[in-house]
Biopython code that builds the backbone (N, CA, C, O; Angstrom):
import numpy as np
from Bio.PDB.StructureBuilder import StructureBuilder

atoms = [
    (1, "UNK", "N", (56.454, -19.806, 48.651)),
    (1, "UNK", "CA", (56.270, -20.454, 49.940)),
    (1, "UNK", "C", (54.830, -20.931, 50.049)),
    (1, "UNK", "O", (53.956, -20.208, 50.528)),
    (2, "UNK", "N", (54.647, -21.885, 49.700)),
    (2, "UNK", "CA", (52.943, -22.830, 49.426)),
    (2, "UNK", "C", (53.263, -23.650, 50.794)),
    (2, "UNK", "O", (54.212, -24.433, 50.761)),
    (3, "UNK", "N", (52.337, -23.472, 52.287)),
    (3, "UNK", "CA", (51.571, -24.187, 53.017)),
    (3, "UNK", "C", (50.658, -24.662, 53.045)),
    (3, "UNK", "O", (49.784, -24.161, 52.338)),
    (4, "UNK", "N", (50.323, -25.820, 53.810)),
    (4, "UNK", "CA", (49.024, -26.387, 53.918)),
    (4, "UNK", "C", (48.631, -25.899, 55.252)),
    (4, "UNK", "O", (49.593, -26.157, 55.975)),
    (5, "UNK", "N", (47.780, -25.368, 55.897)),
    (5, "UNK", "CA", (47.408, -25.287, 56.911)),
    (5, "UNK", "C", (45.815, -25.230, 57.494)),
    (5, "UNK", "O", (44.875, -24.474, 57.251)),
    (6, "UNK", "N", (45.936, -26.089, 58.146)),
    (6, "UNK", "CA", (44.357, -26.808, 58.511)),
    (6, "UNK", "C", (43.965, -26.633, 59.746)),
    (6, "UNK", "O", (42.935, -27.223, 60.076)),
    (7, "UNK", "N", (44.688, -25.760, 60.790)),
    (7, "UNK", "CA", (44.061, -25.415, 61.950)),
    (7, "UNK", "C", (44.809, -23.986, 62.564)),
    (7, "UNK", "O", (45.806, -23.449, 62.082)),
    (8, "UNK", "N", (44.122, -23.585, 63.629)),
    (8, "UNK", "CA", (44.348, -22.133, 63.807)),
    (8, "UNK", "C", (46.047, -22.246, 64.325)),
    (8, "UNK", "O", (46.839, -21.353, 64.024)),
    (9, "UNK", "N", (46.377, -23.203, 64.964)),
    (9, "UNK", "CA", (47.792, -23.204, 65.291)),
    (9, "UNK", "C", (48.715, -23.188, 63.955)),
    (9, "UNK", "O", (49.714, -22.470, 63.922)),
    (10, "UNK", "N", (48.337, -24.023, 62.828)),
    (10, "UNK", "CA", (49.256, -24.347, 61.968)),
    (10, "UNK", "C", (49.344, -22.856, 61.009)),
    (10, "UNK", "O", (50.366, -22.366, 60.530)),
    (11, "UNK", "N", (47.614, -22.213, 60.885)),
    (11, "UNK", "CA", (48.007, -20.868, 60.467)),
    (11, "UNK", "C", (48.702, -19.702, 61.084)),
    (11, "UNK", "O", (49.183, -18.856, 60.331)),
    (12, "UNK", "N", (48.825, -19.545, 62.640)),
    (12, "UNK", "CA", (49.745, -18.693, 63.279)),
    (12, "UNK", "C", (51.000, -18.900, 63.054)),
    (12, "UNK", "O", (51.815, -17.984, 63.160)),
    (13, "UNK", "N", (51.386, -20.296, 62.666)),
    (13, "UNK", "CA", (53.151, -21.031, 62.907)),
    (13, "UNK", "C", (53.564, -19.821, 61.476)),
    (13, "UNK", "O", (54.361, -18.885, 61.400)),
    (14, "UNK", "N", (52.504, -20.470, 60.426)),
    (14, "UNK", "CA", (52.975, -19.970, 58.568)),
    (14, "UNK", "C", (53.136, -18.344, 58.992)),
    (14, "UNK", "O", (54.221, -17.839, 58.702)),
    (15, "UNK", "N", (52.316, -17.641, 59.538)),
    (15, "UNK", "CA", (52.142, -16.046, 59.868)),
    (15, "UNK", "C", (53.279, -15.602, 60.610)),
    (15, "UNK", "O", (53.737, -14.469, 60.464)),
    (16, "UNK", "N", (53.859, -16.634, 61.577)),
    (16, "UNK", "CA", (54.841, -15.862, 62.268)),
    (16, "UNK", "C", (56.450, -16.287, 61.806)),
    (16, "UNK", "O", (57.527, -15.872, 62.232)),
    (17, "UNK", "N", (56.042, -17.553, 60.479)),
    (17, "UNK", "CA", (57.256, -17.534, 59.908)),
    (17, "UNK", "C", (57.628, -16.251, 58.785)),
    (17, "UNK", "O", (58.659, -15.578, 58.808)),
    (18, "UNK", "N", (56.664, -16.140, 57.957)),
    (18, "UNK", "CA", (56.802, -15.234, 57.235)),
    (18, "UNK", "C", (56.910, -13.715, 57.733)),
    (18, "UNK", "O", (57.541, -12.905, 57.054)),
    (19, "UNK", "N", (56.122, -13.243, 59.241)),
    (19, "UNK", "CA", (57.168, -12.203, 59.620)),
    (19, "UNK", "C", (58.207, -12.349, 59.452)),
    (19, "UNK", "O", (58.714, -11.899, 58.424)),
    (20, "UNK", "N", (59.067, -13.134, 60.516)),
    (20, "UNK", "CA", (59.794, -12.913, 61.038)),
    (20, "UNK", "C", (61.382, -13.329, 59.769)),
    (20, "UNK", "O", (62.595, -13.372, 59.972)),
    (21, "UNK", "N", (60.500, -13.564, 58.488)),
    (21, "UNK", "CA", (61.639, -14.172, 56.880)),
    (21, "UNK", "C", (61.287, -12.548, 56.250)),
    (21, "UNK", "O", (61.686, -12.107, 55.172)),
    (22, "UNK", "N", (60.532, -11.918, 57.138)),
    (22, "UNK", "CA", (60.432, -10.159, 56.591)),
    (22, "UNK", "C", (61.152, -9.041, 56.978)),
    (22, "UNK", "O", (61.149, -7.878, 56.573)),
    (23, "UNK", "N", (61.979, -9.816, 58.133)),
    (23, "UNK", "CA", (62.540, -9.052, 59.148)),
    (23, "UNK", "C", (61.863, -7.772, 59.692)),
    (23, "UNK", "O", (62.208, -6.590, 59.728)),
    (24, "UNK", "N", (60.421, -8.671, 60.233)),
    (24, "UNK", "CA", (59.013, -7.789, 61.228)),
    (24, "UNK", "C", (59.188, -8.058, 62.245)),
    (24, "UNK", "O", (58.910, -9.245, 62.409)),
    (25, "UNK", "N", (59.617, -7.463, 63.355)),
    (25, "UNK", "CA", (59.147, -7.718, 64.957)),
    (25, "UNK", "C", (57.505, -7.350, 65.058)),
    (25, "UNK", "O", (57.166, -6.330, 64.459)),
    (26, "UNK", "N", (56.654, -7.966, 65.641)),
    (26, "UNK", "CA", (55.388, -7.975, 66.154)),
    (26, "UNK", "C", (54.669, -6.465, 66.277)),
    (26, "UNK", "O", (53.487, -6.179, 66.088)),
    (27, "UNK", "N", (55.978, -5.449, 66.725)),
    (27, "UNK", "CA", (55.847, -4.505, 67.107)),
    (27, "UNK", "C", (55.121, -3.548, 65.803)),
    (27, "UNK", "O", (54.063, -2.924, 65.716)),
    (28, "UNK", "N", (56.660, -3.871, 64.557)),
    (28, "UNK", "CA", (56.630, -3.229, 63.474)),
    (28, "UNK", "C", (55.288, -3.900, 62.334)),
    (28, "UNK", "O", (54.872, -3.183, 61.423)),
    (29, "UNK", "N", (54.848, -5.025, 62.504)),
    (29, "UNK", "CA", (53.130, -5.599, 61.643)),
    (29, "UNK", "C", (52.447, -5.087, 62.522)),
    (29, "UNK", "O", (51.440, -4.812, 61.870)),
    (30, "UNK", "N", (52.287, -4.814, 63.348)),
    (30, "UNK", "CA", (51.263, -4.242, 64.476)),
    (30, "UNK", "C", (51.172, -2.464, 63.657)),
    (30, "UNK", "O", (50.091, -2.024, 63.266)),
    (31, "UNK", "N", (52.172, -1.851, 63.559)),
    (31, "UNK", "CA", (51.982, -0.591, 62.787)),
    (31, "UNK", "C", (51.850, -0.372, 61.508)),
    (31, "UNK", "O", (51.344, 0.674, 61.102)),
    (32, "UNK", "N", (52.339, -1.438, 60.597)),
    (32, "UNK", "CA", (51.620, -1.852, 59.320)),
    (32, "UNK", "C", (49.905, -1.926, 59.116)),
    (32, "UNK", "O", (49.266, -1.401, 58.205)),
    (33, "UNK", "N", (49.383, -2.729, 60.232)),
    (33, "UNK", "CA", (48.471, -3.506, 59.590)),
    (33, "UNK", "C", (47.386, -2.510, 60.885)),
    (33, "UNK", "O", (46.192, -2.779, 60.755)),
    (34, "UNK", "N", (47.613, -1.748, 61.718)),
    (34, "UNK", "CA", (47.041, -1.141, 63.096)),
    (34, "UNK", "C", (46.049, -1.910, 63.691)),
    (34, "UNK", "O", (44.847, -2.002, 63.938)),
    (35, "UNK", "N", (47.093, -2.394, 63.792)),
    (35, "UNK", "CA", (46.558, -3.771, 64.906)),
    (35, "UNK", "C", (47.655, -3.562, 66.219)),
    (35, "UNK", "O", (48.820, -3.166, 66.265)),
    (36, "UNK", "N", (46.791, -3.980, 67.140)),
    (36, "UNK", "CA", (47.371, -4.509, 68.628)),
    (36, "UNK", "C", (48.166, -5.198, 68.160)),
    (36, "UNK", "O", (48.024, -5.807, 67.100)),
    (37, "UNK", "N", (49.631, -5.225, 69.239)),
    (37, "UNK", "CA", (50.969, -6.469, 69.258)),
    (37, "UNK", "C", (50.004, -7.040, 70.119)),
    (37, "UNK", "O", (50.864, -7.756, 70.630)),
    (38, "UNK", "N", (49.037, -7.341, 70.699)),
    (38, "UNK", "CA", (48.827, -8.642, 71.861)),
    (38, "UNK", "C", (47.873, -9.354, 70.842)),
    (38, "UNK", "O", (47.473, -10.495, 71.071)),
    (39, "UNK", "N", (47.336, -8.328, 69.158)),
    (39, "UNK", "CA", (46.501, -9.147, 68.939)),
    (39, "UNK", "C", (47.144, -10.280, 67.653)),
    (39, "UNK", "O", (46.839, -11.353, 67.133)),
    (40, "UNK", "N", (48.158, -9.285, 67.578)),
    (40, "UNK", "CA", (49.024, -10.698, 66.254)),
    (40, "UNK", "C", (49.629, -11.367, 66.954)),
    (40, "UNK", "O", (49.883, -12.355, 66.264)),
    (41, "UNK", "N", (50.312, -11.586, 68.491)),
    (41, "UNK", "CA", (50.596, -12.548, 69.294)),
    (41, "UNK", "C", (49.414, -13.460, 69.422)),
    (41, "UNK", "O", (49.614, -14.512, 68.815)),
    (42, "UNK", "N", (48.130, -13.393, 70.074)),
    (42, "UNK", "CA", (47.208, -14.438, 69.727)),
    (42, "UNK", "C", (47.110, -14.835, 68.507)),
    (42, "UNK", "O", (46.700, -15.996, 68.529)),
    (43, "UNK", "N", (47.285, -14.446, 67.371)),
    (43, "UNK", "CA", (47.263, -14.925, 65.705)),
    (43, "UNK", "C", (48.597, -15.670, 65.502)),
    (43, "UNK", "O", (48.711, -16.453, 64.558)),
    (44, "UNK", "N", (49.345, -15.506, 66.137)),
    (44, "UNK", "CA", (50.439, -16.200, 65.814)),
    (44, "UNK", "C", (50.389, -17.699, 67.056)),
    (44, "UNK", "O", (50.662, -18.813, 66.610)),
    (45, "UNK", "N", (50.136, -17.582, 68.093)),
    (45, "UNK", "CA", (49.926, -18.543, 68.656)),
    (45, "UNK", "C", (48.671, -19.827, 68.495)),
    (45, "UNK", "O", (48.577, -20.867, 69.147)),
    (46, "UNK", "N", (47.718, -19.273, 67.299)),
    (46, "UNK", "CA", (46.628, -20.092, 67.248)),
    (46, "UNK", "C", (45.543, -19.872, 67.890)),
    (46, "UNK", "O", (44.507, -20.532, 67.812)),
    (47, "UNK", "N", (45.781, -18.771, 68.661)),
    (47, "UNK", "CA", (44.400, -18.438, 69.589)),
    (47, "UNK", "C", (43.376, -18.009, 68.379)),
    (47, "UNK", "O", (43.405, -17.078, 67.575)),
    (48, "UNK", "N", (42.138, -19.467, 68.673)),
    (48, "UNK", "CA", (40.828, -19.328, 67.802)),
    (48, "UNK", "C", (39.781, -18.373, 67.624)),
    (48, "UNK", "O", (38.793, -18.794, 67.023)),
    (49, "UNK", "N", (39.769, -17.253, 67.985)),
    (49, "UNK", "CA", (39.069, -16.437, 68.688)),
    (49, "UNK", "C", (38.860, -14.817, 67.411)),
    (49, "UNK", "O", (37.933, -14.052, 67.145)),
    (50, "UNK", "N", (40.058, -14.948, 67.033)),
    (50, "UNK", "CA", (40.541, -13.969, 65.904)),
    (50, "UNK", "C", (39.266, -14.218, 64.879)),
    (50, "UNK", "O", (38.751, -15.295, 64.579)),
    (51, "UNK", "N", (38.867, -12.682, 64.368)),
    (51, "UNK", "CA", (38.224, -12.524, 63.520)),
    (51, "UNK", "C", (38.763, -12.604, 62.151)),
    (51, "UNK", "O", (39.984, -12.547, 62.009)),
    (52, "UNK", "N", (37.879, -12.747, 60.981)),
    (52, "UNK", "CA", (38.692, -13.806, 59.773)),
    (52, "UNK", "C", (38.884, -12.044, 59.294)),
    (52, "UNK", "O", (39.373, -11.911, 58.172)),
    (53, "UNK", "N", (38.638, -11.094, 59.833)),
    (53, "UNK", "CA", (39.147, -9.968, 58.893)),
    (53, "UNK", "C", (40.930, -9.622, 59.292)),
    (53, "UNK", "O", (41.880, -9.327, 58.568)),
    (54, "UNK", "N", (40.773, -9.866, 61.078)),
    (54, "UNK", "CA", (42.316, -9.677, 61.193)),
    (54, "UNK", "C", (43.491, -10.487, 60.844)),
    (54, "UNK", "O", (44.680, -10.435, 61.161)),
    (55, "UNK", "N", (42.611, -11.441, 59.904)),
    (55, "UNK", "CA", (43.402, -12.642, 59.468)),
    (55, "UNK", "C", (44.390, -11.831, 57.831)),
    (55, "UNK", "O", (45.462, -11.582, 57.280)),
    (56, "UNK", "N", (42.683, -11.762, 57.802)),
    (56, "UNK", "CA", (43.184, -11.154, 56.204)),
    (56, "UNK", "C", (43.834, -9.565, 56.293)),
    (56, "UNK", "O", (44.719, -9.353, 55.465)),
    (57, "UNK", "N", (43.594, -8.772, 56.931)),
    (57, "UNK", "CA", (44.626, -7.803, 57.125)),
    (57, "UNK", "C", (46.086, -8.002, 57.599)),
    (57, "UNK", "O", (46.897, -7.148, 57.239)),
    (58, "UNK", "N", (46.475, -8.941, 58.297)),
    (58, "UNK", "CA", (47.846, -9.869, 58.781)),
    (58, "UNK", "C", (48.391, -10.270, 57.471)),
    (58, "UNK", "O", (49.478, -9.854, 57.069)),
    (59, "UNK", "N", (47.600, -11.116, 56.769)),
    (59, "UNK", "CA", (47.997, -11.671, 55.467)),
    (59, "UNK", "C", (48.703, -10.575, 54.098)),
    (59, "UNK", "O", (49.734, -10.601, 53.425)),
    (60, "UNK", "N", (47.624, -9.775, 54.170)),
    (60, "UNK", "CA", (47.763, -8.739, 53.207)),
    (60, "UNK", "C", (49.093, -7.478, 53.597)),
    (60, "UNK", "O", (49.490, -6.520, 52.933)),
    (61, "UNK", "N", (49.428, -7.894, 54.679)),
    (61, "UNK", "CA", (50.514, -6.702, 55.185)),
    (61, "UNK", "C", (51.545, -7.491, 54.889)),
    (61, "UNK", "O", (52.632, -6.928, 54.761)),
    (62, "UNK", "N", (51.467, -9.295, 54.667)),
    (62, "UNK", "CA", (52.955, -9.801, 54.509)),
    (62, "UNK", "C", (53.319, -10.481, 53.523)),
    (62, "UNK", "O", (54.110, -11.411, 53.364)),
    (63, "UNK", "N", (52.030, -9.372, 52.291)),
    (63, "UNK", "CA", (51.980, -10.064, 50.898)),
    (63, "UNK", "C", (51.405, -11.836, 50.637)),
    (63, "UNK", "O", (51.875, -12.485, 49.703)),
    (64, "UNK", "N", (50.448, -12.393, 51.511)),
    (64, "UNK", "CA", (49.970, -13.467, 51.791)),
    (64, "UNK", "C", (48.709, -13.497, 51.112)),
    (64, "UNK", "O", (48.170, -12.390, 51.103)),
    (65, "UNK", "N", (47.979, -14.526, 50.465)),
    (65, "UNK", "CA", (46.996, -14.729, 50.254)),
    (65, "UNK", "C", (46.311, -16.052, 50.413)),
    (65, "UNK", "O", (47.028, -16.987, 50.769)),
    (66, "UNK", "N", (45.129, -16.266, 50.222)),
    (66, "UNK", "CA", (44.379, -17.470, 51.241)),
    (66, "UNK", "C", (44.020, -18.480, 49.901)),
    (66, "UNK", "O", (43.438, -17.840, 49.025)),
    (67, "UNK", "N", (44.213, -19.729, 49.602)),
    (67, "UNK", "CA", (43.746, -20.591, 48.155)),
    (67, "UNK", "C", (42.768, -21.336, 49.018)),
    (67, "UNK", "O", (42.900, -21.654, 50.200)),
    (68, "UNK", "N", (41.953, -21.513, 48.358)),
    (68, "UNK", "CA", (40.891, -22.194, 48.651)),
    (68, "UNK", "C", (40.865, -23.543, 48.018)),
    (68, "UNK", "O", (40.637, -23.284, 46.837)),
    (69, "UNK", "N", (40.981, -24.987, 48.148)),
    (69, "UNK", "CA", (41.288, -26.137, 47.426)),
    (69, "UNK", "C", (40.544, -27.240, 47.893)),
    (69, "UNK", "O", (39.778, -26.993, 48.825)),
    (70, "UNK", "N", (40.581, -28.323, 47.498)),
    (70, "UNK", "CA", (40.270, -29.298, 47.800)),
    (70, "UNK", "C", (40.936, -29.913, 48.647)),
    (70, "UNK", "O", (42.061, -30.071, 48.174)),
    (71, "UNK", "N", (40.850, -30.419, 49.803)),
    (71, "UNK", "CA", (41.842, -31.408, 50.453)),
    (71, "UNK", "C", (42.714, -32.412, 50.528)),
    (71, "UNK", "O", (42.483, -33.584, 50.825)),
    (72, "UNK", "N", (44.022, -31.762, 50.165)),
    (72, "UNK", "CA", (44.722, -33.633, 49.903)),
    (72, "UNK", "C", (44.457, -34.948, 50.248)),
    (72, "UNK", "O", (44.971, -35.864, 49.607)),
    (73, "UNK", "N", (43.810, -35.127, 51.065)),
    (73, "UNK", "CA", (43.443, -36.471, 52.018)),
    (73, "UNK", "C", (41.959, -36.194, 52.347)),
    (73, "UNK", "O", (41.505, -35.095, 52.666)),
    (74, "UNK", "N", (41.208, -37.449, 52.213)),
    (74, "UNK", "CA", (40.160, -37.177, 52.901)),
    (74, "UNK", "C", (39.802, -38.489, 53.789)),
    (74, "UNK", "O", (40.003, -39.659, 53.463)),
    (75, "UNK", "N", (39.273, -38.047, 54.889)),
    (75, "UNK", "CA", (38.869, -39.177, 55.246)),
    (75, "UNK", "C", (37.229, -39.254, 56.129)),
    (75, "UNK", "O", (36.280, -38.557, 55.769)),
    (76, "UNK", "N", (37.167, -40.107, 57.164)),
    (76, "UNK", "CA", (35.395, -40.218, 57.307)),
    (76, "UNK", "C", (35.330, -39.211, 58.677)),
    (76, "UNK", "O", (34.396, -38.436, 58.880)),
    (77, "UNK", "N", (36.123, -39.320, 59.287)),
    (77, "UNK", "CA", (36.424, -38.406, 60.745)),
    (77, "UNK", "C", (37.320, -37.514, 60.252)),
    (77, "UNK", "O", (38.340, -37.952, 59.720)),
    (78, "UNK", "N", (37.060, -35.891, 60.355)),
    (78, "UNK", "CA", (37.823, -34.527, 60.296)),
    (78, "UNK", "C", (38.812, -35.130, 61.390)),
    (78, "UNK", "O", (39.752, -35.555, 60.718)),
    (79, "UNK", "N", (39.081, -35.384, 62.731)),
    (79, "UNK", "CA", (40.326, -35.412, 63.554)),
    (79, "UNK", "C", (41.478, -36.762, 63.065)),
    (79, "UNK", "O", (42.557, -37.038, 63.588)),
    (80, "UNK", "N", (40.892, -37.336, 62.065)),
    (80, "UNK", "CA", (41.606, -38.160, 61.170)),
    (80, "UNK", "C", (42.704, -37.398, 60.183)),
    (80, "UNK", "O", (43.803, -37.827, 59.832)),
    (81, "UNK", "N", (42.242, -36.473, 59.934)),
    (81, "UNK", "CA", (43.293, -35.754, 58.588)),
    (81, "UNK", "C", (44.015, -34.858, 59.423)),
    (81, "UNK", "O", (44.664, -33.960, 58.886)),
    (82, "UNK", "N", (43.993, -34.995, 60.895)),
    (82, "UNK", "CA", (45.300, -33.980, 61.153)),
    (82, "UNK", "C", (46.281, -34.977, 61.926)),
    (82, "UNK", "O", (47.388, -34.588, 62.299)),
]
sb = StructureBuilder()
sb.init_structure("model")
sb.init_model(0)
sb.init_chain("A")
sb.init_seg("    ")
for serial, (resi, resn, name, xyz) in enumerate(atoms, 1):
    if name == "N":
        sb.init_residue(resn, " ", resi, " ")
    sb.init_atom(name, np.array(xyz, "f"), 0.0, 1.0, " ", f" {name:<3s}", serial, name[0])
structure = sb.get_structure()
């Protein structure tokens, strides 16, 4: 399952698909990863605010990892490539 995701919404959408293709309620990654359910609800909704560690503890509880690449598209304005 290879996404592209380029903003905090598009990484919550990939996070709360792959719960929920884990058969995780919010409840049950919340006791995986001991994290707050209100705080993987903001991670799943895109709320920008999330620290990049509860990213990577989210990730790592649902067997996820982060590639670092070059950008398919580039262009002269960043609000251009989304």
């Amino acid at each position: 399952m290879e996404q592209i995701a380029r903003t905090s919404m598009q990484i919550g959408a990939a996070l709360r698909r792959r719960r929920r293709s884990a058969g995780l309620s919010q409840d049950a990654l919340a006791a995986k990863t001991k994290l707050r359910q209100a705080t993987l609800s903001a991670l799943e909704k895109g709320v920008a605010d999330n620290r990049l560690q509860t990213l990577i503890q989210v990730m790592a509880a649902l067997g996820l990892e982060m590639v670092i690449r070059e950008r398919t598209m580039a262009a002269d304005n960043i609000e251009d490539v989304f």
